[in-house]
Each structure stands twice: as C-alpha cells, then as structure tokens.
C-alpha positions in Angstrom: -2.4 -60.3 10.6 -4.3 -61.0 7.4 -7.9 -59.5 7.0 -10.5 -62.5 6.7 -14.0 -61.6 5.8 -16.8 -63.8 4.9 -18.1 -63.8 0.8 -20.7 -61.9 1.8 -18.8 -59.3 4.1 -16.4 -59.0 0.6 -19.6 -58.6 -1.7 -21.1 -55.9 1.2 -17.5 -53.9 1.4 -16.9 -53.6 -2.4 -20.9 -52.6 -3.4 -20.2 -49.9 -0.7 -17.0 -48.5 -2.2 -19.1 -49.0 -5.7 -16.5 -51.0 -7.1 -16.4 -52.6 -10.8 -18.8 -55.4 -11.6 -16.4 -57.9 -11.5 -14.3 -56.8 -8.2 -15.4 -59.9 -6.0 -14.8 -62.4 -8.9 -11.7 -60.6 -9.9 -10.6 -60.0 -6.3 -12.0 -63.0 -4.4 -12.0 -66.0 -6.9 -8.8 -64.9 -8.6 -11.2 -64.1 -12.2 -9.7 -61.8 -14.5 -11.1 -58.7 -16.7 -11.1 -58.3 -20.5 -8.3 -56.3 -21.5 -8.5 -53.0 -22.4 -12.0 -53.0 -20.1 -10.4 -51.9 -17.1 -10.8 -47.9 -15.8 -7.2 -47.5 -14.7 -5.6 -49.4 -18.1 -5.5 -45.7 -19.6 -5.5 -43.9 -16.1 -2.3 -41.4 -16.1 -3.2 -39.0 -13.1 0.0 -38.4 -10.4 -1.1 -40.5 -7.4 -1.2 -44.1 -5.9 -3.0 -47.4 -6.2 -4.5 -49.3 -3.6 -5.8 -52.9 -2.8 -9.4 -52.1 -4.1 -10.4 -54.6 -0.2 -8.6 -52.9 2.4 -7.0 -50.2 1.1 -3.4 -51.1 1.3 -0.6 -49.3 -0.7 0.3 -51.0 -3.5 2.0 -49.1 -6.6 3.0 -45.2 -7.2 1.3 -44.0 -10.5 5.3 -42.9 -11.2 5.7 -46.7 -11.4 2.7 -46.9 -14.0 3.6 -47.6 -17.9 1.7 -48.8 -20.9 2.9 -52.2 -21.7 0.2 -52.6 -24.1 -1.1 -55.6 -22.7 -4.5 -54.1 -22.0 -4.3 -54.1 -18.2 -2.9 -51.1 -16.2 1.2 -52.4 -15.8 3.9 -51.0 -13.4 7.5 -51.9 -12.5 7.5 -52.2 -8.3 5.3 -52.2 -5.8 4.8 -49.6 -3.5 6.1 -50.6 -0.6 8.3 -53.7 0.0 5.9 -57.1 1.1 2.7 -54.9 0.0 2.0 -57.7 -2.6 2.6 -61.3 -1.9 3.7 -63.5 -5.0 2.1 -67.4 -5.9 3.1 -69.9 -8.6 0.0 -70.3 -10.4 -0.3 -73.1 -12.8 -4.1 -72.6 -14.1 -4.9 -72.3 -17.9 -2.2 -74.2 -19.1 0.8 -72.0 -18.3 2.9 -71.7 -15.2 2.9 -67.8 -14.3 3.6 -65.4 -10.8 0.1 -64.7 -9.5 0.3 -61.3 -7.6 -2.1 -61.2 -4.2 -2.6 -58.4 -1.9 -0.4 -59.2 1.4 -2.9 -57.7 4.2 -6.2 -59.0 2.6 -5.4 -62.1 -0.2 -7.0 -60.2 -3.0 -6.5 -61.4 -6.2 -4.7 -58.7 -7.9 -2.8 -60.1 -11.2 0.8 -61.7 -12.2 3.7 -60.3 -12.8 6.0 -60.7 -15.4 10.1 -60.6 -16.3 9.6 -58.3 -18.8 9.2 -54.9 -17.7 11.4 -51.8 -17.8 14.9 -51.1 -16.3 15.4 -51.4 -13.5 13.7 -53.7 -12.3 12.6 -55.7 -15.3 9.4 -56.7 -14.0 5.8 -56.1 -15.0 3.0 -55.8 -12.7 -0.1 -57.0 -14.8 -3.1 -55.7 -12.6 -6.6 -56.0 -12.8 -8.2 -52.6 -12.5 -11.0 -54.1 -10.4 -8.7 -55.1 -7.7 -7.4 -51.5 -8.0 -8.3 -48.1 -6.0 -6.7 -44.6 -7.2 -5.7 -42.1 -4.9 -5.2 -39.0 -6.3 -2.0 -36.8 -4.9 -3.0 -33.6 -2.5 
C-alpha cells in the first residue's frame, strides 16, 4: 500500500527530519536541484540511501559513482521494485523519471549510460535522499 499524506503532513515530516530546503518541491512536485548543490553529490561514506519521506531502501553507497553530472549517480537500486520508473515528457525531452515505490517521491531519472553491468545511471536528487551510515 502506498503512503498518502496530505502537503502539509509532507511539509511537517521533512521540517522534522530537517531536510534540504527544497525537499518538498524536489520530492512532492517532482522540482529538481542545481547540480553540484546537493550534500550527497560528493558523499563517499560506506552505507545506504533512503527515500528522504518514508525511509525506504533505495541504493547501496557500493552502487554510488561520480558520473560528473552534478547529482549523486548509482548503477541499481537497492532492492528490486524499491523505485518505480515513469516516462516523463516535461522540458522538451522524453526521459525515465525515477519515483520512490512506497511513498511517490520524486527522486530523479535514470539513464542508459551508466557502468557495467547494468549500464544504467540513477540521477538522484540529494533532497529526496537520506544516508545511513554502516554500523
């Protein structure tokens, strides 16, 4: 079952986990950061990334690289179905928006161009982001 909260239970929940300015409009009206802006774009502790709403898995920092692009990039998800995929065809260009699959939270696109094996790049806002570091 998907988590629904109101706007302002969204605004509430991320001002009590002190999340980035722009978390609701990154995570809640699909906005996204300024590259190279983002606190986990140069972040290289061992650890995991989660859905910055409700906490869900969503990448291994082993899974982290730097693509360059000026937003934290990895090559898989997590845990299989832990992010949910959506044509997006705003801006002019047709692209793979990424969405967290227990809350909807905007978290970025994903690209065919990332490492072996899997050739794919997960282009993530940090805003939409949690770290976890590993015990």
């Amino acid at each position: 079952m998907k988590i629904e909260k109101t706007e302002a239970q969204w605004r509430e929940l991320l001002a009590t986990k002190n999340a980035e300015p722009v978390a609701f409009e990154v995570t809640r009206k699909a906005a996204t950061e300024r590259p190279f802006t983002g606190k986990y774009e140069n972040h290289w502790q061992d650890g995991s990334y989660h859905c910055i709403c409700c906490n869900a898995k969503l990448f291994e920092a082993a899974t982290k690289f730097d693509a360059g692009c000026g937003w934290p990039s990895f090559s898989q998800a997590a845990v299989p179905d832990a992010i949910t995929e959506l044509r997006d065809i705003s801006h002019g260009m047709v692209r793979t928006e990424t969405i967290c699959s227990q809350c909807g939270a905007h978290l970025g696109h994903v690209f065919e161009d990332g490492p072996a094996p899997t050739g794919l790049r997960y282009c993530m806002n940090s805003a939409s982001l949690d770290f976890e570091p590993k015990k």
